[in-house]
C-alpha positions in Angstrom: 45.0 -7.0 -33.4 47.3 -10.0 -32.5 45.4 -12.5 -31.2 48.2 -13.2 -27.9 46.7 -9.8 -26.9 42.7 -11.4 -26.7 43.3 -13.5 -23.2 44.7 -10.7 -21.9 41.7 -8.4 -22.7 39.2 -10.9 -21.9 40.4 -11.1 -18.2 40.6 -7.5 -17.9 36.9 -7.4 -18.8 36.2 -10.5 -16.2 38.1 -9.0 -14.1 36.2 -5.2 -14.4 32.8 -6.9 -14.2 33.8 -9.0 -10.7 34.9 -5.7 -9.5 32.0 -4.2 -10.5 29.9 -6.6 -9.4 30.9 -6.8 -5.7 30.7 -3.1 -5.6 27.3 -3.4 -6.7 25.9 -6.3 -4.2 27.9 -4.4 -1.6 26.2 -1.5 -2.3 22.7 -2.9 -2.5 23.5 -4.9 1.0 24.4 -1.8 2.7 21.0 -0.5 1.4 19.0 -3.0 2.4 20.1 -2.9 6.0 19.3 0.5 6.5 16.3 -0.4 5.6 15.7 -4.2 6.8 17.3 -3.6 10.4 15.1 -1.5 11.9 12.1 -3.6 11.1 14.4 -6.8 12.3 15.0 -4.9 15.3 11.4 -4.1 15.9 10.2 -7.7 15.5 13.5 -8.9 17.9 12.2 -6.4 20.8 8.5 -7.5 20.3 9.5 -10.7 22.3 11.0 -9.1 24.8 9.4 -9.6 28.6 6.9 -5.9 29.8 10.1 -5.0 32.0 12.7 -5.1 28.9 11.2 -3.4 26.2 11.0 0.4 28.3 14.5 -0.2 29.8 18.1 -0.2 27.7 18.9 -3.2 25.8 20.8 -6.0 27.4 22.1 -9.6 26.5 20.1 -10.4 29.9 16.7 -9.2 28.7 17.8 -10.9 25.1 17.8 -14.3 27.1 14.2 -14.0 28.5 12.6 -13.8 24.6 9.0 -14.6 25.2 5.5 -14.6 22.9 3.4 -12.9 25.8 3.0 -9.7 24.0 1.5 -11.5 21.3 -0.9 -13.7 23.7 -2.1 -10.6 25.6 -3.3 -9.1 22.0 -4.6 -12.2 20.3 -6.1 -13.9 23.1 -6.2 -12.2 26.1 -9.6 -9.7 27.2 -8.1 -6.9 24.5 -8.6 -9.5 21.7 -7.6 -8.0 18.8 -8.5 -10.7 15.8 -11.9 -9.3 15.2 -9.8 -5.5 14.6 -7.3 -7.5 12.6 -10.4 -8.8 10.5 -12.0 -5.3 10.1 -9.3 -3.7 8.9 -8.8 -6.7 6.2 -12.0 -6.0 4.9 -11.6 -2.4 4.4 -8.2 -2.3 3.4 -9.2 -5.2 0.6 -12.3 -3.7 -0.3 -11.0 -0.1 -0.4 -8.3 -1.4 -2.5 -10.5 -3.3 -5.1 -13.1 -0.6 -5.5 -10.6 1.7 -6.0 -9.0 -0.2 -8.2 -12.1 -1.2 -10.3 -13.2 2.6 -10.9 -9.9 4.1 -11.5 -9.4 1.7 -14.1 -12.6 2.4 -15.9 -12.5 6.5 -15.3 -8.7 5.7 -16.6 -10.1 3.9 -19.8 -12.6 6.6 -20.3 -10.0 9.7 -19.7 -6.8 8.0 -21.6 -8.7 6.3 -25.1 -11.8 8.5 -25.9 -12.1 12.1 -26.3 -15.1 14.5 -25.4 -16.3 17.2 -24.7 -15.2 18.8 -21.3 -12.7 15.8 -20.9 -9.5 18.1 -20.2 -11.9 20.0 -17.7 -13.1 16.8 -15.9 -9.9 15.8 -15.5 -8.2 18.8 -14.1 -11.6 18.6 -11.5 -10.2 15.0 -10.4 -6.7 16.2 -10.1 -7.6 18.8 -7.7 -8.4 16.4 -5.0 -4.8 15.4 -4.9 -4.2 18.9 -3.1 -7.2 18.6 -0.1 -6.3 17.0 2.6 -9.0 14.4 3.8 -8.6 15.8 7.0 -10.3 19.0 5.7 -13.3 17.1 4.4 -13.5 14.9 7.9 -16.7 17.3 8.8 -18.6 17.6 5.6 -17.8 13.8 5.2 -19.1 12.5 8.8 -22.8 15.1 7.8 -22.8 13.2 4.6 -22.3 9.3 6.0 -24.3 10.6 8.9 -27.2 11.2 6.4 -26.4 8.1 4.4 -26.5 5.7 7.1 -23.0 4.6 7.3 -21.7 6.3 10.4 -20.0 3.3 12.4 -20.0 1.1 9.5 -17.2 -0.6 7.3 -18.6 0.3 4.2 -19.5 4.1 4.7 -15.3 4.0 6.1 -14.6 1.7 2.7 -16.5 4.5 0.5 -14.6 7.4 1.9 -11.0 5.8 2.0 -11.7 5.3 -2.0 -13.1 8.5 -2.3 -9.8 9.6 -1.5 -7.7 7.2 -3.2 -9.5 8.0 -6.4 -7.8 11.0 -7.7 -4.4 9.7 -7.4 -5.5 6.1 -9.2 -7.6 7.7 -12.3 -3.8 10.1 -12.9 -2.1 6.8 -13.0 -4.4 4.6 -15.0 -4.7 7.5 -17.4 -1.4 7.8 -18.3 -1.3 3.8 -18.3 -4.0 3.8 -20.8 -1.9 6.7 -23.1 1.1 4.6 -23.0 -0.7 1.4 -25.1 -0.5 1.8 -28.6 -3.9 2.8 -30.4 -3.2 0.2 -33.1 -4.5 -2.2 -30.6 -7.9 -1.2 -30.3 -8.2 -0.6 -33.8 -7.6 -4.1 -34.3 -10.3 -4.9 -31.7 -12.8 -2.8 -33.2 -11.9 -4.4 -36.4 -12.4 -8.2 -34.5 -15.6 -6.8 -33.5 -14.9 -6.3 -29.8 -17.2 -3.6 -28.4 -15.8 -1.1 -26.0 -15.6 -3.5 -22.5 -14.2 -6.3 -24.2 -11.0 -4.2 -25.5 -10.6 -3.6 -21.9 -11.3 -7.1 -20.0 -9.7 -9.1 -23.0 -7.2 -7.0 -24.9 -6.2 -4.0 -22.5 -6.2 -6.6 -19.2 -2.4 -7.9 -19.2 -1.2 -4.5 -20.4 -2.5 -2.2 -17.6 -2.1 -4.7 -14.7 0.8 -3.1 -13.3 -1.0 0.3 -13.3 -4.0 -1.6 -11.7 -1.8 -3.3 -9.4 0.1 0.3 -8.0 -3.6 1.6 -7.7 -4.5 -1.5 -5.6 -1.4 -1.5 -3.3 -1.7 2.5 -2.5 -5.6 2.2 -1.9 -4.4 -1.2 0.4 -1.8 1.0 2.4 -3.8 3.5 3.0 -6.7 1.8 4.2 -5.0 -0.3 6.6 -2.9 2.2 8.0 -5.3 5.2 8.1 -6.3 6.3 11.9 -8.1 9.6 12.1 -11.0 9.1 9.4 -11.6 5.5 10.9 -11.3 7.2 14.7 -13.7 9.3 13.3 -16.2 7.5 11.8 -16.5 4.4 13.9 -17.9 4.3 17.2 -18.6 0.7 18.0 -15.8 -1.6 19.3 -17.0 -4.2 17.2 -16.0 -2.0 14.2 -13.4 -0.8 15.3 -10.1 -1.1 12.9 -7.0 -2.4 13.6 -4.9 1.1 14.2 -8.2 2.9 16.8 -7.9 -0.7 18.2 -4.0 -1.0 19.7 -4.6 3.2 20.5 -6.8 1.9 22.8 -5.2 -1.4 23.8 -1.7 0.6 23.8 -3.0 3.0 26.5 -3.2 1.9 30.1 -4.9 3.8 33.4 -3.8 7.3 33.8 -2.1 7.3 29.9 0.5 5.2 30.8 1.8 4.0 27.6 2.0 -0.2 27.6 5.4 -0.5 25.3 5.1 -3.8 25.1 1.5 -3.9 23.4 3.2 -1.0 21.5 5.8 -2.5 20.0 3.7 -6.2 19.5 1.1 -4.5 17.5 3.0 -2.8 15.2 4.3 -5.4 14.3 1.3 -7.3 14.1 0.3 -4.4 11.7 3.1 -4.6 10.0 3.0 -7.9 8.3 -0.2 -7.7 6.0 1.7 -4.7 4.6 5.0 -6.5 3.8 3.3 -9.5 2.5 0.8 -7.4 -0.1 4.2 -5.1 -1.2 6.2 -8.5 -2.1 3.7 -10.6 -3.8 2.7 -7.0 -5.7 6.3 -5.4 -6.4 7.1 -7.1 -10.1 3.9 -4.5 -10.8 4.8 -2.1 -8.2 7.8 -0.6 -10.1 6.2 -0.9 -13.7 3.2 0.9 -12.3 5.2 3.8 -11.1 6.6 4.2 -14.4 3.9 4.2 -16.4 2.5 7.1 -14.7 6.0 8.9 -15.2 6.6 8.9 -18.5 3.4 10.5 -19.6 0.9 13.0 -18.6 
């Protein structure tokens, strides 16, 4: 090939990946928006006066931005902090235990083999198709009996009761996806079963264990109906039964501005946990993809 024809090459290739390039970040901008603007949009109208958030918007009402919303919830007689905290604790804690026992029925399920172990799991699988609002009744008689009605940790049990099925599938087909050589070679160290799986298996499966954590976290600070259900105190109450109430004025009038202030309020914790876990998030995903 003459070499006067190289320069010319090289800048067609330059010139094919800029081209590509911009198509790409234009693309993935154009994305993003779809997705970013509504919740920028949200968070813009939150500081909007009572009067402006119900009525059309205007540069007028744009002018009279304001954190009043946001003092009404936080500080005012409908103090919500203590809701905020409760639904911290079970979100976190649903998301841990969850976490924690998938992990180990995962280990058990994906790297040893018994008797009834196909059967077992098929069992767990099937609580991926009831809906936990078909269980609401049977579950209240059974918390009811335990003690835990109107508590956190009886709402905490149930949320990973639910979250379980869903978590052991993934951590399963984490578990399948690490080579066996691995633990041969800890069994040959002399690691017993745990250690394999604190010391050996830890930095492998944390994006599985991560994905667990972050659906069990969702779901548990999100949930309404079980924790409607299940809680009767105010004290206890969780964040979502907490702005129903606060949301709703005399005669069902719906208070917009509460409305819009506290989803946003309930939208932060979730935004932060999905960024500071999303390097795991995707990984996760596709570790319960590729096998079954």
């Amino acid at each position: 090939m003459p070499e006067a024809s190289l320069p010319a090459q090289r800048r067609a290739s330059r010139a094919h990946w800029a081209n590509s390039s911009f198509l790409y970040i234009t693309a993935g901008c154009l994305i993003s928006a779809v997705f970013v603007g509504p919740l920028l949009w949200e968070v813009l109208r939150s500081f909007e006066p009572p009067t402006g958030v119900a009525s059309p918007p205007s540069l007028k009402v744009f002018s009279e931005l304001g954190v009043q919303a946001y003092t009404a919830l936080l500080t005012g007689p409908d103090n919500i902090l203590r809701n905020i905290l409760n639904s911290l604790i079970v979100a976190v804690g649903t998301a841990v235990l969850t976490a924690v026992v998938s992990m180990l029925a995962g280990y058990g399920f994906g790297r040893f083999r018994f008797r009834g172990s196909g059967l077992l799991f098929a069992l767990m699988l099937l609580g991926l198709m009831v809906p936990f609002q078909a269980v609401l009744t049977p579950s209240f008689l059974e918390l009811h009996y335990l003690h835990l009605l109107d508590s956190l940790e009886g709402l905490i049990l149930f949320y990973t009761a639910f979250n379980l099925p869903f978590g052991v599938y993934l951590m399963r087909n984490t578990f399948l996806q690490l080579p066996g050589e691995i633990a041969d070679a800890a069994k040959v160290d002399g690691a017993s079963v745990l250690s394999t799986l604190t010391r050996v298996f830890r930095p492998l499966i944390m994006p599985g264990v991560a994905t667990t954590a972050l659906y069990a976290f969702l779901f548990g600070w999100t949930e309404f109906l079980a924790a409607l259900t299940f809680l009767t105190s105010d004290n206890n109450f969780t964040l979502p039964v907490a702005l129903s109430a606060v949301e709703t004025g005399s005669h069902g009038a719906v208070n917009f501005n509460f409305l819009v202030a506290g989803a946003v309020i309930a939208m932060v914790p979730s935004v932060v946990v999905y960024i500071a876990l999303q390097r795991y998030y995707v990984r996760g995903l596709m570790s319960g993809a590729l096998k079954g």
